[in-house]
C-alpha positions as CSV (number, residue, x, y, z in Angstrom):
1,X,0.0,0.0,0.0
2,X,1.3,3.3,-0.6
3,X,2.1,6.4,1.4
4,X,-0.5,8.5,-1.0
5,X,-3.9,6.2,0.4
6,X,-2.9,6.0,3.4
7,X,-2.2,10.0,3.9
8,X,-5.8,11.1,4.1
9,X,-7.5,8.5,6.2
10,X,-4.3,8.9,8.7
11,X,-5.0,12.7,8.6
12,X,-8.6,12.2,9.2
13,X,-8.3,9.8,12.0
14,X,-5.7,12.3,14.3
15,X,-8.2,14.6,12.9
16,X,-11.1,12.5,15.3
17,X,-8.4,11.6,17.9
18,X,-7.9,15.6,18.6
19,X,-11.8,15.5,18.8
20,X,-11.9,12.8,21.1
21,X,-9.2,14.4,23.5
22,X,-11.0,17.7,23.5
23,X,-14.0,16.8,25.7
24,X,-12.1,16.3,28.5
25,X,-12.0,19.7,29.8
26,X,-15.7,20.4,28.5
27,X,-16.7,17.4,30.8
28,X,-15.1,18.9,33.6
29,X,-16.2,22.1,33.0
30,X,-20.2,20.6,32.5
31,X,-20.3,18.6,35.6
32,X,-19.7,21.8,37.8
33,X,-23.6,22.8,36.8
34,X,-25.2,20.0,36.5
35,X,-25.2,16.3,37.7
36,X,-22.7,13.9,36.0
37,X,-26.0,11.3,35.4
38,X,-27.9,14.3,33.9
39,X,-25.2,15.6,31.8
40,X,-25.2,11.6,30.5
41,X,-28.7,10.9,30.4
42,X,-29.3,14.3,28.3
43,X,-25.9,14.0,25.9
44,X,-26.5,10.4,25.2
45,X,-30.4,10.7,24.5
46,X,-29.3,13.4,21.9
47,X,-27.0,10.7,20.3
48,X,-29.6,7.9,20.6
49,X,-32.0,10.8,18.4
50,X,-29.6,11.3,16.2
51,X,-28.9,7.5,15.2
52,X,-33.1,6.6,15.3
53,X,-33.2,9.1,12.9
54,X,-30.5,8.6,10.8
55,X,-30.3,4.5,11.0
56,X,-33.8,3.6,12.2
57,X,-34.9,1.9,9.7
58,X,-31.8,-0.2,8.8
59,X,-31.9,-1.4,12.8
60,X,-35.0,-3.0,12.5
61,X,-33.6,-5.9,10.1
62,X,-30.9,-6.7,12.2
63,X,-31.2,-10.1,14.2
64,X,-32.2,-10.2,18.0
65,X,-28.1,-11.6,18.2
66,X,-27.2,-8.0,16.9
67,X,-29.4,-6.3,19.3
68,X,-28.1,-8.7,22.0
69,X,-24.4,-8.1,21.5
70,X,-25.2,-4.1,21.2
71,X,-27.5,-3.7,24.1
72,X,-24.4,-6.0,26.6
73,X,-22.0,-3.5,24.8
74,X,-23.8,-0.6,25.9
75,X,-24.4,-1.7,29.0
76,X,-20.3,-2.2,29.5
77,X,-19.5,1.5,28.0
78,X,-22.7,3.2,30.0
79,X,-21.4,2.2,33.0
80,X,-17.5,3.0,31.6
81,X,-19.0,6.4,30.9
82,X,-20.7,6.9,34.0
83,X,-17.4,6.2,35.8
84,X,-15.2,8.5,33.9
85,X,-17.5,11.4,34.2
86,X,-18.1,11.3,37.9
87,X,-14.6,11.0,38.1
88,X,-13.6,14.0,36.1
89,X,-15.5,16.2,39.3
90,X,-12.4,16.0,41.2
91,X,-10.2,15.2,38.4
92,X,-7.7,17.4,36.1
93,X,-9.2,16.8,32.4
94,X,-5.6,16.3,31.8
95,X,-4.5,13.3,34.1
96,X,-8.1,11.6,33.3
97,X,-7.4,12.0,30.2
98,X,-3.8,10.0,30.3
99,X,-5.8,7.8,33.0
100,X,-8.2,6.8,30.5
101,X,-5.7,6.1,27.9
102,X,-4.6,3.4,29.8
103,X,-6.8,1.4,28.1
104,X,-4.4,0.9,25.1
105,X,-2.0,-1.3,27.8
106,X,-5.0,-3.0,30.2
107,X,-6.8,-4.9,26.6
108,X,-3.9,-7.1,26.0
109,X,-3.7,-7.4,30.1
110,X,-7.4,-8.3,30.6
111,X,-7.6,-10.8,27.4
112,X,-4.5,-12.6,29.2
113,X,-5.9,-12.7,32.2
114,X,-9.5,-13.9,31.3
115,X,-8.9,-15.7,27.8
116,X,-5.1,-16.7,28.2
117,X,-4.3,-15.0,25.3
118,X,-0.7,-15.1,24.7
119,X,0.5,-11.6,25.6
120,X,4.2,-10.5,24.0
121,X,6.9,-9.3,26.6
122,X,6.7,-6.0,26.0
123,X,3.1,-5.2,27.1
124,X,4.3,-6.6,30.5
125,X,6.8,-3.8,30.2
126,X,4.3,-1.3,29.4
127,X,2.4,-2.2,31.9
128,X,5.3,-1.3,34.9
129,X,5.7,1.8,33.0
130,X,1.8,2.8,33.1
131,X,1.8,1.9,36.6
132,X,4.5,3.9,37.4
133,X,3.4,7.5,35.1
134,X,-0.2,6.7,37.3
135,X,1.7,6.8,40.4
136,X,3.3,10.0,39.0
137,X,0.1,11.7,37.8
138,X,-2.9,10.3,40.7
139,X,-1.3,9.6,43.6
140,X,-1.1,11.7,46.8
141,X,1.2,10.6,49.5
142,X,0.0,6.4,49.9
143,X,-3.4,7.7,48.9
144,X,-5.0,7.6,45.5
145,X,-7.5,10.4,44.4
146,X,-11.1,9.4,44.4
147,X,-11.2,11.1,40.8
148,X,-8.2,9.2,39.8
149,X,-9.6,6.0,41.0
150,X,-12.9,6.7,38.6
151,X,-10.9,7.3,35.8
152,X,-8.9,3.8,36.2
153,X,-12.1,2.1,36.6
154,X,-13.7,3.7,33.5
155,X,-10.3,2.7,31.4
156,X,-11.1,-1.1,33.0
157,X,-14.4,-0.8,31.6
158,X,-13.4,0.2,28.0
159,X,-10.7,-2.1,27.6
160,X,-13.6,-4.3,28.4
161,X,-15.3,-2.9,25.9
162,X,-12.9,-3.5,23.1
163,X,-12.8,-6.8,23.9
164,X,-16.4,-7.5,24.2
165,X,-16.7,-5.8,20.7
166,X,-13.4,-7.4,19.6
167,X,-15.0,-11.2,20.0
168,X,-17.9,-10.3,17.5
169,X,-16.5,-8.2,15.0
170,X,-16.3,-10.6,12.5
171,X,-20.0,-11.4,12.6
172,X,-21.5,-8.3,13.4
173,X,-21.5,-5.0,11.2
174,X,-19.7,-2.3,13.5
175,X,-22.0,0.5,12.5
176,X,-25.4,-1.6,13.1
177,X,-23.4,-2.6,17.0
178,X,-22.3,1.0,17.2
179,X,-26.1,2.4,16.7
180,X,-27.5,-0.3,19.1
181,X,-25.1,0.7,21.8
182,X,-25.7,4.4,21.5
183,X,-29.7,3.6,22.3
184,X,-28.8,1.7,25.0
185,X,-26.0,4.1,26.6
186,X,-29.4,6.8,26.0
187,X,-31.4,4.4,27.3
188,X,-29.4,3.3,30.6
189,X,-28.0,6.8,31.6
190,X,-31.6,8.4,30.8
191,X,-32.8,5.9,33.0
192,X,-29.9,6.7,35.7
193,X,-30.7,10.4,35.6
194,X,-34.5,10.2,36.3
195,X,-34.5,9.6,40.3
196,X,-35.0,13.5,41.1
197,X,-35.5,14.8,37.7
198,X,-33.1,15.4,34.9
199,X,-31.6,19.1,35.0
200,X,-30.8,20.4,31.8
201,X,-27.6,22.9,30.5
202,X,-28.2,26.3,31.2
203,X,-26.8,28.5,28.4
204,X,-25.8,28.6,25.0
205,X,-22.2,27.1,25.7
206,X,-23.0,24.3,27.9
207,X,-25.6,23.2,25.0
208,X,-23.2,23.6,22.4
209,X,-21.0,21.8,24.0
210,X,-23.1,18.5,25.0
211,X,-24.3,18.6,20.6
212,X,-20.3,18.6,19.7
213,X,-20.1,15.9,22.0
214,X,-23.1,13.9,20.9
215,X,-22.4,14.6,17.4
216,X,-19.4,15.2,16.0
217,X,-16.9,13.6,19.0
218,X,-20.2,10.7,18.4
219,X,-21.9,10.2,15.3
220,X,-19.4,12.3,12.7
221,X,-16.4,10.3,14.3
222,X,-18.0,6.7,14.5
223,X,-18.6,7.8,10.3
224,X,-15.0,9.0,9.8
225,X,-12.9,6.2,11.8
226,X,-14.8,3.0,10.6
227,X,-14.1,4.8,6.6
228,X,-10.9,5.8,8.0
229,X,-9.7,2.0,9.8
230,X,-10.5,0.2,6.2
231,X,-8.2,1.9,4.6
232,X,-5.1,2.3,6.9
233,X,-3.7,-0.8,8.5
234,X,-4.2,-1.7,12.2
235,X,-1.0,-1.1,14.2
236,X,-0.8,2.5,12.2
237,X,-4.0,3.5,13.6
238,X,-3.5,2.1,17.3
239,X,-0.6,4.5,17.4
240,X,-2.2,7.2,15.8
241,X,-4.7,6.5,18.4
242,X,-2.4,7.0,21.4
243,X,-2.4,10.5,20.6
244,X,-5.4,11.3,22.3
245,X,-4.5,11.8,26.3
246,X,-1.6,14.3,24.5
247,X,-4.4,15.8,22.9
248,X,-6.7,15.7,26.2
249,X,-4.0,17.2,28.2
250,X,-3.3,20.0,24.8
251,X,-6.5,21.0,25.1
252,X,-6.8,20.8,29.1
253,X,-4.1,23.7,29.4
254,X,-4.7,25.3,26.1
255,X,-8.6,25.8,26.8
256,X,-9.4,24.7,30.4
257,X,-7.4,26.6,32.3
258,X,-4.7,23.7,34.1
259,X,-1.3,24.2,34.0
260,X,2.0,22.3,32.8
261,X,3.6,21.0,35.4
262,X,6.7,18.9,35.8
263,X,4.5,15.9,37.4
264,X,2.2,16.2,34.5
265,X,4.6,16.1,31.6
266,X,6.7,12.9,33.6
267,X,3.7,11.0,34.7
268,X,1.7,11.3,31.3
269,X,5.0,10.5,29.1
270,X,5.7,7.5,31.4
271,X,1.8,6.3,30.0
272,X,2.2,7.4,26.3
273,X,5.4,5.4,26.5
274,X,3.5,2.6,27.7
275,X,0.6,3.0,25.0
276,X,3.5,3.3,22.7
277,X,5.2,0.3,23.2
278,X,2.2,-1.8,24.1
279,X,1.0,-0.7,20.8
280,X,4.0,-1.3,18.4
281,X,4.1,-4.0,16.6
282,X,2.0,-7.4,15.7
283,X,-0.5,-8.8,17.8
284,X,0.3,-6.4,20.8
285,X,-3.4,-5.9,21.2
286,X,-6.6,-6.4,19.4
287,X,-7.7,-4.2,16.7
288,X,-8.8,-0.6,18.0
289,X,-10.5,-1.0,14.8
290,X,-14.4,0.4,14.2
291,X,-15.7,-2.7,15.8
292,X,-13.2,-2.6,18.8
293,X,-12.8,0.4,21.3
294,X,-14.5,3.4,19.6
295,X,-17.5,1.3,19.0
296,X,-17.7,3.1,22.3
297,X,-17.2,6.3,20.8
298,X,-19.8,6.3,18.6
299,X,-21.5,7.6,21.7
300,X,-19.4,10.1,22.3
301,X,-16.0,11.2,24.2
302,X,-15.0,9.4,26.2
């Protein structure tokens, strides 16, 4: 394959990495007015819209297996997403958003672990070296952060995710699973946000920010990764996918307000390293293709 075809979809997935890694701070920055559940239950109900709309009719044909596998894979990324966000309350965007990236180095982890999949040496490396920039970025004295914690458990819960998604790629279609998740993730956090009411953004901001994240970090980057991962080969992209905690933490200082700091820059190379290295290479992890971890971001940010 040559550099030419490859160029463009490259460019347009660090196009939709830079997207992902820019809700971080407009999370944080939601969750001061309103509730994490509402801010979910409202953002993901937009998304759910959106794909009823748009894909309605195609999801009625598909096969109560498809609606199955979706609805479980929802079920794993709501509560992922649910996690994350409550954790970004007392979290810097920035370090949640390394945090969360640490779900590049726990998928080849968890599928050894749980399905003995053989797991090269190097990912055991990576994983000493995540530990150690999570040390650097969460911990406080022997104590870890309760926001910190959140964000670890939401990165469990995605690399979960991928690999749920990752066992039924090959006989599901990712955008019929990716459009059945985002109606359960509605569904569930909707659900969530009920007990007391549902409070709703106040302001033109907050709004526009919960539609870019519905929409474009959702629905437009589902669209432009799945054409994007047919046309440029796996380990590319899972690199090219790394990117986004840099672009979390970019956008973090740039936009919301946080500072770079010597802890920040050691502790969150020590976890792109790990991402790096865990990535490089054959078989380091499975694809982080359409079907795999941003089946979960067809529903939005993370």
């Amino acid at each position: 394959m040559s550099s030419r075809p490859i160029l463009l979809p490259a460019l347009a997935l660090t196009v939709i990495t830079a997207v992902w890694g820019s809700t971080f701070f407009m999370v944080k920055d939601i969750v001061v007015f309103t509730t994490p559940l509402d801010f979910l239950g409202v953002r993901f109900a937009i998304a759910a819209l959106a794909v009823i709309v748009l894909r309605g009719r195609r999801l009625l044909t598909c096969s109560p297996t498809t609606w199955r596998r979706g609805l479980s894979a929802g079920a794993v990324y709501a509560a992922a997403q649910i996690a994350q966000t409550y954790g970004l309350k007392t979290a810097d965007a920035s370090v949640s958003g390394f945090i969360t990236g640490m779900y590049v180095v726990l998928t080849p982890v968890i599928l050894f672990l749980v399905f003995r999949v053989s797991t090269p040496a190097r990912v055991w490396v990576a994983t000493i070296l995540a530990t150690a920039g999570l040390a650097v970025l969460s911990l406080q004295g022997l104590a870890l952060g309760t926001g910190e914690a959140l964000s670890f458990l939401g990165a469990v819960l995605y690399a979960i995710h991928i690999i749920v998604l990752g066992r039924w790629a090959g006989q599901e279609k990712g955008l019929d699973l990716a459009a059945i998740q985002m109606i359960a993730i509605g569904a569930i956090c909707g659900a969530a946000a009920l007990p007391g009411g549902i409070g709703l953004p106040r302001g033109v901001i907050p709004w526009a920010e919960v539609f870019y994240m519905a929409l474009i970090s959702g629905l437009l980057a589902l669209i432009v990764q799945t054409w994007a991962q047919a046309r440029i080969p796996a380990a590319r992209a899972a690199v090219i996918m790394t990117t986004e905690p840099v672009f979390a933490a970019l956008f973090a200082i740039l936009f919301g307000g946080e500072s770079l700091s010597g802890r920040l820059l050691l502790g969150g190379g020590l976890v792109l390293a790990a991402m790096l290295l865990a990535e490089l290479g054959p078989t380091a992890s499975p694809r982080p293709a359409r079907d795999g971890r941003r089946g979960r971001d067809a529903a939005g940010e993370r």
